[in-house]
C-alpha positions in Angstrom: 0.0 0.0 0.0 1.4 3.4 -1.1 2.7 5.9 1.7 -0.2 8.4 2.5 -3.0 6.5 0.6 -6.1 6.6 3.0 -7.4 2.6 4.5 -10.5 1.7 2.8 -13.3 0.9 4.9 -15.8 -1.8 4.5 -19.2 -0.8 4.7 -21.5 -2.7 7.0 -24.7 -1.0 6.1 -27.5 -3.1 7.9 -24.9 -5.2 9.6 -25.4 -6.4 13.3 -24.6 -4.4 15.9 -21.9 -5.9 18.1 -21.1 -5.1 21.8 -18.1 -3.0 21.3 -20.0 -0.3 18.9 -23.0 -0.3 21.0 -20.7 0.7 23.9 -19.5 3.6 21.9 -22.9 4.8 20.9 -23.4 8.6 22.4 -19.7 8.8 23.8 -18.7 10.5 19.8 -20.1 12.6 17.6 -22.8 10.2 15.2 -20.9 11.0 12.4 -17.4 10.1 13.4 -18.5 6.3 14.6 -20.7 6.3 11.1 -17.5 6.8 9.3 -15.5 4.7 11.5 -17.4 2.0 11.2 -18.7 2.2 7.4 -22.4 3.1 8.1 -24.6 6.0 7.9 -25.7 9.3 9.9 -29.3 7.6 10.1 -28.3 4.3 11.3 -26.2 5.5 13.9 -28.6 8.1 15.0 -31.5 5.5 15.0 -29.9 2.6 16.8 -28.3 5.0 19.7 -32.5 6.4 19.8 -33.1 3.3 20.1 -31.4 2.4 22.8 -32.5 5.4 24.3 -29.1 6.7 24.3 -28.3 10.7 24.7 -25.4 12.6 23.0 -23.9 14.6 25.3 -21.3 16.3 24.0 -19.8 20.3 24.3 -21.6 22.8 22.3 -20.2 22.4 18.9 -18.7 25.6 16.8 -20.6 26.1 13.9 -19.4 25.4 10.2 -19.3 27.7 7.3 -21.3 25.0 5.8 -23.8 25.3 8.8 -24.0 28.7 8.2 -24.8 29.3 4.8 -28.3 27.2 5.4 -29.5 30.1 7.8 -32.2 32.0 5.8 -32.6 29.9 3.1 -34.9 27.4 5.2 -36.9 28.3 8.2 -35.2 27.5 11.3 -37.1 24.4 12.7 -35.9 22.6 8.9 -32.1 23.8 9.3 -32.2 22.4 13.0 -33.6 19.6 12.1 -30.8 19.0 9.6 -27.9 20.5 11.6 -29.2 18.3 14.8 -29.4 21.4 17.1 -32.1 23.2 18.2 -34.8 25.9 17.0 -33.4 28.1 19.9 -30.1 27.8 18.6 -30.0 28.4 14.8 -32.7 32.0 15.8 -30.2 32.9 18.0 -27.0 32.6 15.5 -28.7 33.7 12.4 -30.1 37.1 14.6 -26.9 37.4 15.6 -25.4 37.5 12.3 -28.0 39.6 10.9 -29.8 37.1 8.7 -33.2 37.7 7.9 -36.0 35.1 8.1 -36.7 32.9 5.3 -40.7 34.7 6.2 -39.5 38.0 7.4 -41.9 39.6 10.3 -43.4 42.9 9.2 -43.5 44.8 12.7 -45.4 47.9 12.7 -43.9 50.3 15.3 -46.1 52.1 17.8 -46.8 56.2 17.5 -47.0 58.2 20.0 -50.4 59.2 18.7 -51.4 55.5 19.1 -49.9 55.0 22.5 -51.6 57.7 24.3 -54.6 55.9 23.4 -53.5 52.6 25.5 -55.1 51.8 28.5 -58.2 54.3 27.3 -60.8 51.7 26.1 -60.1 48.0 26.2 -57.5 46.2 24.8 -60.1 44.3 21.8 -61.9 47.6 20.8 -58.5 49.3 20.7 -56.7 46.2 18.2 -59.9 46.4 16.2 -59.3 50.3 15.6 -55.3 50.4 15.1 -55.5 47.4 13.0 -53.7 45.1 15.5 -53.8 42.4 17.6 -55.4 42.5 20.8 -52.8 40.5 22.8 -50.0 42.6 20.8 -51.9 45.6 22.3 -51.5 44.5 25.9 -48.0 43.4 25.6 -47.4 46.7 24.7 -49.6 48.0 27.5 -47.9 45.8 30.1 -44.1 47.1 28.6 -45.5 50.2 29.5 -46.6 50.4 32.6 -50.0 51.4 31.9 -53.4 49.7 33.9 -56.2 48.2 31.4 -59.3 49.8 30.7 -61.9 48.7 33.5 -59.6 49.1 36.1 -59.7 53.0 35.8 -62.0 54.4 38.3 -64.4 56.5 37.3 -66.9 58.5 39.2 -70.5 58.0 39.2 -72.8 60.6 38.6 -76.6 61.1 39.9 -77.9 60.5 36.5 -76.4 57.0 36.2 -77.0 56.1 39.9 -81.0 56.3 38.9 -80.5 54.4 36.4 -79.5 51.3 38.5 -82.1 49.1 39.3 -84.5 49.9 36.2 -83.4 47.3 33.9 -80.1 44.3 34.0 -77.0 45.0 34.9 -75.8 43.8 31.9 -77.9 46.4 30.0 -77.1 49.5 32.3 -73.3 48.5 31.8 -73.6 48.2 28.1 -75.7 52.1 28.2 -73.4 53.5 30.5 -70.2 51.6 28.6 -69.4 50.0 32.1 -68.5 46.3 32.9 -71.7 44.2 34.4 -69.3 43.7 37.5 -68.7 47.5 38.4 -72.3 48.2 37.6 -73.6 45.1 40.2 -71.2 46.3 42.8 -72.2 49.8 43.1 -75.8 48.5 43.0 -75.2 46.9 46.0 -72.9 49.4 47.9 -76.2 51.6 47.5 -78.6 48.9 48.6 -80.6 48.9 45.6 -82.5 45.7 44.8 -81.7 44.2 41.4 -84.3 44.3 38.1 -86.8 41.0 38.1 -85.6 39.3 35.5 -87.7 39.1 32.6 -87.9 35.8 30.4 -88.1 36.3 26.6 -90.2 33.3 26.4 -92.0 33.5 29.5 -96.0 33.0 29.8 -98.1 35.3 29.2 -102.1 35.9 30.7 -103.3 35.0 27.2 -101.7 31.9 26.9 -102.7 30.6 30.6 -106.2 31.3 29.3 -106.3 28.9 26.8 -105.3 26.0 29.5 -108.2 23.8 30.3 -110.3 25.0 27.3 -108.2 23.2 24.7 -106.6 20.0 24.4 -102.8 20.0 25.0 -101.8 19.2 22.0 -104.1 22.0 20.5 -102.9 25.0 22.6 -99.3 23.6 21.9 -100.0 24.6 18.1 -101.4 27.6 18.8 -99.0 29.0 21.2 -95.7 27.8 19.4 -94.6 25.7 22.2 -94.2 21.7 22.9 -96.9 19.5 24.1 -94.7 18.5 27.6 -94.6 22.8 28.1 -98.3 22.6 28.3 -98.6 20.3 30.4 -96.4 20.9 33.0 -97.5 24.5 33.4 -101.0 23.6 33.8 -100.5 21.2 36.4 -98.0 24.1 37.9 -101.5 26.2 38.1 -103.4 23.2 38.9 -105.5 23.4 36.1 -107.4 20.2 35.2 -106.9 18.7 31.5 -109.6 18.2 29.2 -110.1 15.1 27.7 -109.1 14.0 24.3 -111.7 11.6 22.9 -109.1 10.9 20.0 -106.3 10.1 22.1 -105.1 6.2 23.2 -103.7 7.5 26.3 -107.4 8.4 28.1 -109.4 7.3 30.6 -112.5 5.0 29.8 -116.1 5.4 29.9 -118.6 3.3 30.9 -120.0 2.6 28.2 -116.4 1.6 27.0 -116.0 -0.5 29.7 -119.5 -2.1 28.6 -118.3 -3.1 25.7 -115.3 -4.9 26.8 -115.9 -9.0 25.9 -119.0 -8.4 23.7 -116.3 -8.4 20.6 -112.5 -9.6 19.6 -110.2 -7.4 21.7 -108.5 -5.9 18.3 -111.9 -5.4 16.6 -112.9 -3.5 20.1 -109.5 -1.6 20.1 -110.3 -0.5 16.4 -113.7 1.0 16.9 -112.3 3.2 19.9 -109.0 4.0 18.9 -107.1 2.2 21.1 -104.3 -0.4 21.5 -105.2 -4.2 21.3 -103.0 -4.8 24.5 -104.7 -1.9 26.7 -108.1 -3.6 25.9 -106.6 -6.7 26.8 -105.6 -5.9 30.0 -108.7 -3.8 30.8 -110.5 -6.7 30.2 -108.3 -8.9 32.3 -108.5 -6.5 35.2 -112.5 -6.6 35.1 -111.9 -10.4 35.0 -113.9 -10.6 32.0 -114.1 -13.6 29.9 -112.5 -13.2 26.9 -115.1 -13.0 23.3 -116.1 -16.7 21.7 -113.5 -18.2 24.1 -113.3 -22.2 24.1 -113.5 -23.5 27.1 -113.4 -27.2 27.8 -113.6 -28.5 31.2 -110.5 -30.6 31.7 -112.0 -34.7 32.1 -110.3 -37.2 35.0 -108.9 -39.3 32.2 -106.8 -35.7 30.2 -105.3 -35.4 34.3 -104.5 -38.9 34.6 -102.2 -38.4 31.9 -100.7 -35.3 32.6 -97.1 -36.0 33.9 -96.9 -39.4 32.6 -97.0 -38.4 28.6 -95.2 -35.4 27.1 -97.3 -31.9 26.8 -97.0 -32.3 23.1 -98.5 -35.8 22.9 -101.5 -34.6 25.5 -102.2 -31.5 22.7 -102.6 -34.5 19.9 -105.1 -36.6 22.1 -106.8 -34.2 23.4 -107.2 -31.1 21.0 -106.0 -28.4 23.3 -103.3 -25.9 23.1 -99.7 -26.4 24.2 -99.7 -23.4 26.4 -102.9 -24.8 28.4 -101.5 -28.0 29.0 -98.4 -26.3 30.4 -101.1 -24.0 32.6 -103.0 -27.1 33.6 -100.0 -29.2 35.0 -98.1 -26.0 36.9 -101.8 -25.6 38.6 -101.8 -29.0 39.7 -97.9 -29.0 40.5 -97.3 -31.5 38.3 -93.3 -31.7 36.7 -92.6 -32.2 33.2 -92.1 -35.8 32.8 -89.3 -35.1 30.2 -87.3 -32.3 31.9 -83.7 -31.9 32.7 -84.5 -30.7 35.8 -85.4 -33.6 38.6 -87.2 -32.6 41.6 -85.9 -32.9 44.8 -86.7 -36.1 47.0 -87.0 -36.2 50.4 -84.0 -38.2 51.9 -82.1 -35.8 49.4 -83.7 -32.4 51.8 -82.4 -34.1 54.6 -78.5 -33.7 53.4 -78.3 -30.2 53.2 -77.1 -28.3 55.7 -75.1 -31.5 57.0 -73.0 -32.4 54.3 -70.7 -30.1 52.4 -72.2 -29.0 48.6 -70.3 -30.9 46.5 -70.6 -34.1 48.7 -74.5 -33.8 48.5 -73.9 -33.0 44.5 -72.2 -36.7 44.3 -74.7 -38.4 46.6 -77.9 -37.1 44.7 -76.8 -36.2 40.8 -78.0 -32.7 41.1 -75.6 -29.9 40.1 -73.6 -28.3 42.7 -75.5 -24.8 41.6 -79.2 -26.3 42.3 -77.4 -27.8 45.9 -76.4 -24.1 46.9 -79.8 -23.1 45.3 -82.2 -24.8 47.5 -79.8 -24.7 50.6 -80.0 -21.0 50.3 -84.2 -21.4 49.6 -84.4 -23.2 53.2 -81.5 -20.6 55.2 -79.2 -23.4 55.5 -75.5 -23.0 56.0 -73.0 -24.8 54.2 -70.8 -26.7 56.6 -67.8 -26.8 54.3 -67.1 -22.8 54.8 -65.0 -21.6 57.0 -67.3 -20.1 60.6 -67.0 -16.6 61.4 -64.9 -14.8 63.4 -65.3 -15.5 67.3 -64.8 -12.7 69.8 -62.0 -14.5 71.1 -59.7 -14.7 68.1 -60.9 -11.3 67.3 -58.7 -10.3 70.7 -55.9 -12.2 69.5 -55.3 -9.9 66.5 -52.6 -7.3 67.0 -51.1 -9.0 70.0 -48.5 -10.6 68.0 -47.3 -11.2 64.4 -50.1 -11.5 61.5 -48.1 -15.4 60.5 -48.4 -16.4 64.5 -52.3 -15.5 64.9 -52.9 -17.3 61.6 -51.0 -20.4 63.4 -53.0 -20.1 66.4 -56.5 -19.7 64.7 -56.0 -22.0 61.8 -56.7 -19.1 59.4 -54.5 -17.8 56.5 -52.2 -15.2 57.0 -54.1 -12.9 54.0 -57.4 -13.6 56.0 -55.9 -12.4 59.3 -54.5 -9.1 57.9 -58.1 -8.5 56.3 -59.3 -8.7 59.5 -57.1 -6.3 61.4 -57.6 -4.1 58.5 -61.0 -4.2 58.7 -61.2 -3.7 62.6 -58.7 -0.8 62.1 -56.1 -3.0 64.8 -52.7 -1.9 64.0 -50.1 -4.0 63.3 -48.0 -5.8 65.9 -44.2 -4.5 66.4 -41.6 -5.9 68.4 -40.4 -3.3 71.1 
C-alpha cells in the first residue's frame, strides 16, 4: 500500500450491531462512529434512539457549511438538519443579521397611538389600530399602563337612577361600564336588582287557553311543545280536558260495557285504542274473553298429565300447548321429560349437613341447584369456613399476622383483612 494513501473501509450498512459499537454509541459525535465504522448518519442516530441513548457532547462551533443554510430554510428545517435546536439556529442567524426565510413585518407604535392605550379595552382598541389584541396588551404591560376597566371612574346622579331599572348587563352596556362595576355599586347603594324578565316567558293570554283546549291543540297555537303545556298547567293546577281521539285516556262506561262483547282488536279498532290496553282492561275486570273455548279438563286428560309429554297430551286431546303447560303447573305436576329432577325427600335431609359438593355426588343434582335450594331453606353450608369469634378477634394485633394465623387455623391474608378491617394496628416488636 502506497505511503499516505487513505485505508479503505468496509461498509457494514444493515450489519449487526456488536457489543463494542453499542458501547461507543453517544460517547462521539454520530458521524465520526458512522464513518468509523462504514455506516450512515441515520443508522447511527436511529440505533443509539433506540437504545434510548443521549449525545452529550460540548456545544459544537458552527461550520461555514452550517452557516450558509440560515435563511434559506426556516429555522425548525435547518435544526432539524444540523441536529441542534430551533433556539439555537434563531439565535445565531439574529446574531449574524440574517433575515428570516418569512421576514416579520413589525409595525412600530406612534405616540399618537400609545396615548390611546389603557383608554378603552384592549379588543376595541386592536380592532381600531389594526392590530392584535394580545399585541396591544403586551405593549400595555411594557408600559406600565393599567387596562381599561380598572380606571376608576366617578359615578354621577344621572347614572346612579339608572340602576335598578333594567339588567345590569344592559345598564353596563348604556353607560359603557363592565356588568361587574355596575352590580357592585348597585349593591354598595342597597338597591335591589331588576326582576328578571324571560323572553319566552308565559303570558295571561296563553294561561287562558289551558283547560279549554286539548294539549296538543294549545301547543299549536301557542308555538310551544306538548310537555310545556302540560307541566305549566298542572304548575297552576289546572285540570286537562279530555281528548276523545287520544289512546292515552281514561275509559267510559259505556267503553268499559263493551269490553268482551267483541274480539279485543276489533274493540281496540272502533275506539281508537291499543289491542294490549283492551286486553288488559278486560283482564282486570276479569272478563271472559269473546267466543272463548272453554273445555272443562275430564279425570282421564289429568290422569295423563305428567306421565306423557305436553305435546302428545295436545294431539289426544285437541287443546293448546300453552294450556296444557297451565294445567299441570296448577296442579304442581313436573314435566315428565325435563332436565331438571325434583328434589326427594331423603335428598332435603343432606343439606345443611353435608358439604355442597358431597351432597352433589350423593344425589346427581348440580352443585349450583345444591347451593340453590340450601339458600331457599337458610341453610348454611358446613364446608365454609365459621366466622370470626370474639375471642380470636382479641388475638389480632397481640403478635405477628403469621403467629395469629397459626394459632386460629386461618390464613395469613385472611388475618391481615381482618385487622384491617377492625382498624387493629399491626403488631411491632419493642
Amino acid at each position: 500500500m502506497p505511503t499516505g494513501a487513505k485505508k479503505r473501509i468496509r461498509r457494514r450498512w444493515g450489519a449487526s450491531w456488536t457489543v463494542a459499537e453499542l458501547n461507543q454509541l453517544g460517547k462521539k459525535p454520530d458521524s465520526v462512529l458512522a464513518r468509523r465504522w462504514g455506516r450512515t448518519i441515520k443508522e447511527v442516530v436511529a440505533e443509539r434512539e433506540r437504545q434510548r441513548i443521549n449525545l452529550c457532547l460540548p456545544p459544537r462551533r458552527w461550520t461555514a457549511r452550517e452557516i450558509k443554510l440560515l435563511g434559506r430554510f426556516n429555522d425548525c428545517e435547518v435544526a432539524r438538519r444540523l441536529r441542534r435546536t430551533a433556539d439555537q439556529v434563531r439565535k445565531m442567524r439574529v446574531r449574524l443579521g440574517i433575515p428570516s426565510i418569512r421576514p416579520q413585518h413589525i409595525k412600530k407604535w406612534t405616540r399618537a397611538e400609545e396615548k390611546l392605550l389603557g383608554t378603552m379595552p384592549d379588543r376595541k382598541l386592536g380592532q381600531r389600530l389594526g392590530r392584535n389584541a394580545a399585541a396591544v396588551r403586551v405593549h400595555r404591560l411594557a408600559l406600565g399602563l393599567r387596562k381599561y376597566h380598572l380606571i376608576m371612574r366617578p359615578w354621577s346622579l344621572e347614572e346612579e337612577k339608572l340602576l335598578g331599572t333594567a339588567g345590569d348587563s344592559v345598564i353596563a352596556a348604556r353607560l359603557h361600564r363592565t356588568r361587574l362595576s355596575v352590580s357592585q355599586h348597585r349593591r354598595a347603594l342597597n338597591l335591589p336588582p331588576a326582576p328578571r324578565v324571560f323572553p319566552n316567558a308565559w303570558t295571561p293570554k296563553q294561561d287562558a287557553l289551558l283547560g279549554k283546549f286539548f294539549d296538543a291543540e294549545v301547543a299549536r297555537r301557542i308555538g310551544r311543545t306538548v310537555l310545556a303545556v302540560e307541566q305549566r298547567r298542572a304548575k297552576l293546577r289546572i285540570p286537562a280536558l279530555p281528548n276523545p281521539n287520544a289512546k292515552s285516556r281514561p275509559y267510559t262506561r259505556a267503553e268499559d260495557k263493551l269490553l268482551g262483547t267483541m274480539p279485543d282488536a276489533e274493540l281496540a279498532r272502533r275506539l281508537n285504542r291499543t289491542m294490549f290496553a283492551i286486553q288488559a282492561r278486560r283482564i282486570a275486570f276479569k272478563i271472559p274473553k269473546f267466543a272463548a273455548q272453554r273445555r272443562p279438563w275430564t279425570p282421564d286428560a289429568i290422569a295423563l298429565l305428567g306421565k306423557l309429554p305436553d305435546e302428545e297430551i295436545v294431539r289426544r286431546f285437541g287443546r293448546t300447548l300453552e294450556s296444557v303447560k297451565v294445567r299441570r303447573g296448577k296442579l304442581g305436576i313436573a314435566k315428565p321429560d325435563s332436565k331438571h329432577r325434583r328434589w326427594l325427600p331423603w335428598e332435603g335431609k343432606l343439606l345443611g349437613k353435608l358439604p355442597d359438593t358431597e351432597v352433589a355426588r350423593r344425589t346427581g343434582h348440580p352443585v349450583g341447584s345444591v347451593s340453590a335450594r340450601r339458600n331457599q331453606f337458610g341453610l348454611r353450608d358446613p364446608s365454609r369456613r365459621p366466622f370470626w369469634t370474639r375471642e380470636e378477634d382479641l388475638l389480632l394485633g397481640q403478635g405477628s399476622d403469621t403467629v395469629v394465623a397459626r394459632r386460629v387455623h386461618r390464613s395469613i391474608s385472611s388475618v391481615k383483612y381482618r385487622r384491617f378491617k377492625l382498624k387493629i394496628p399491626a403488631w411491632r416488636r419493642d
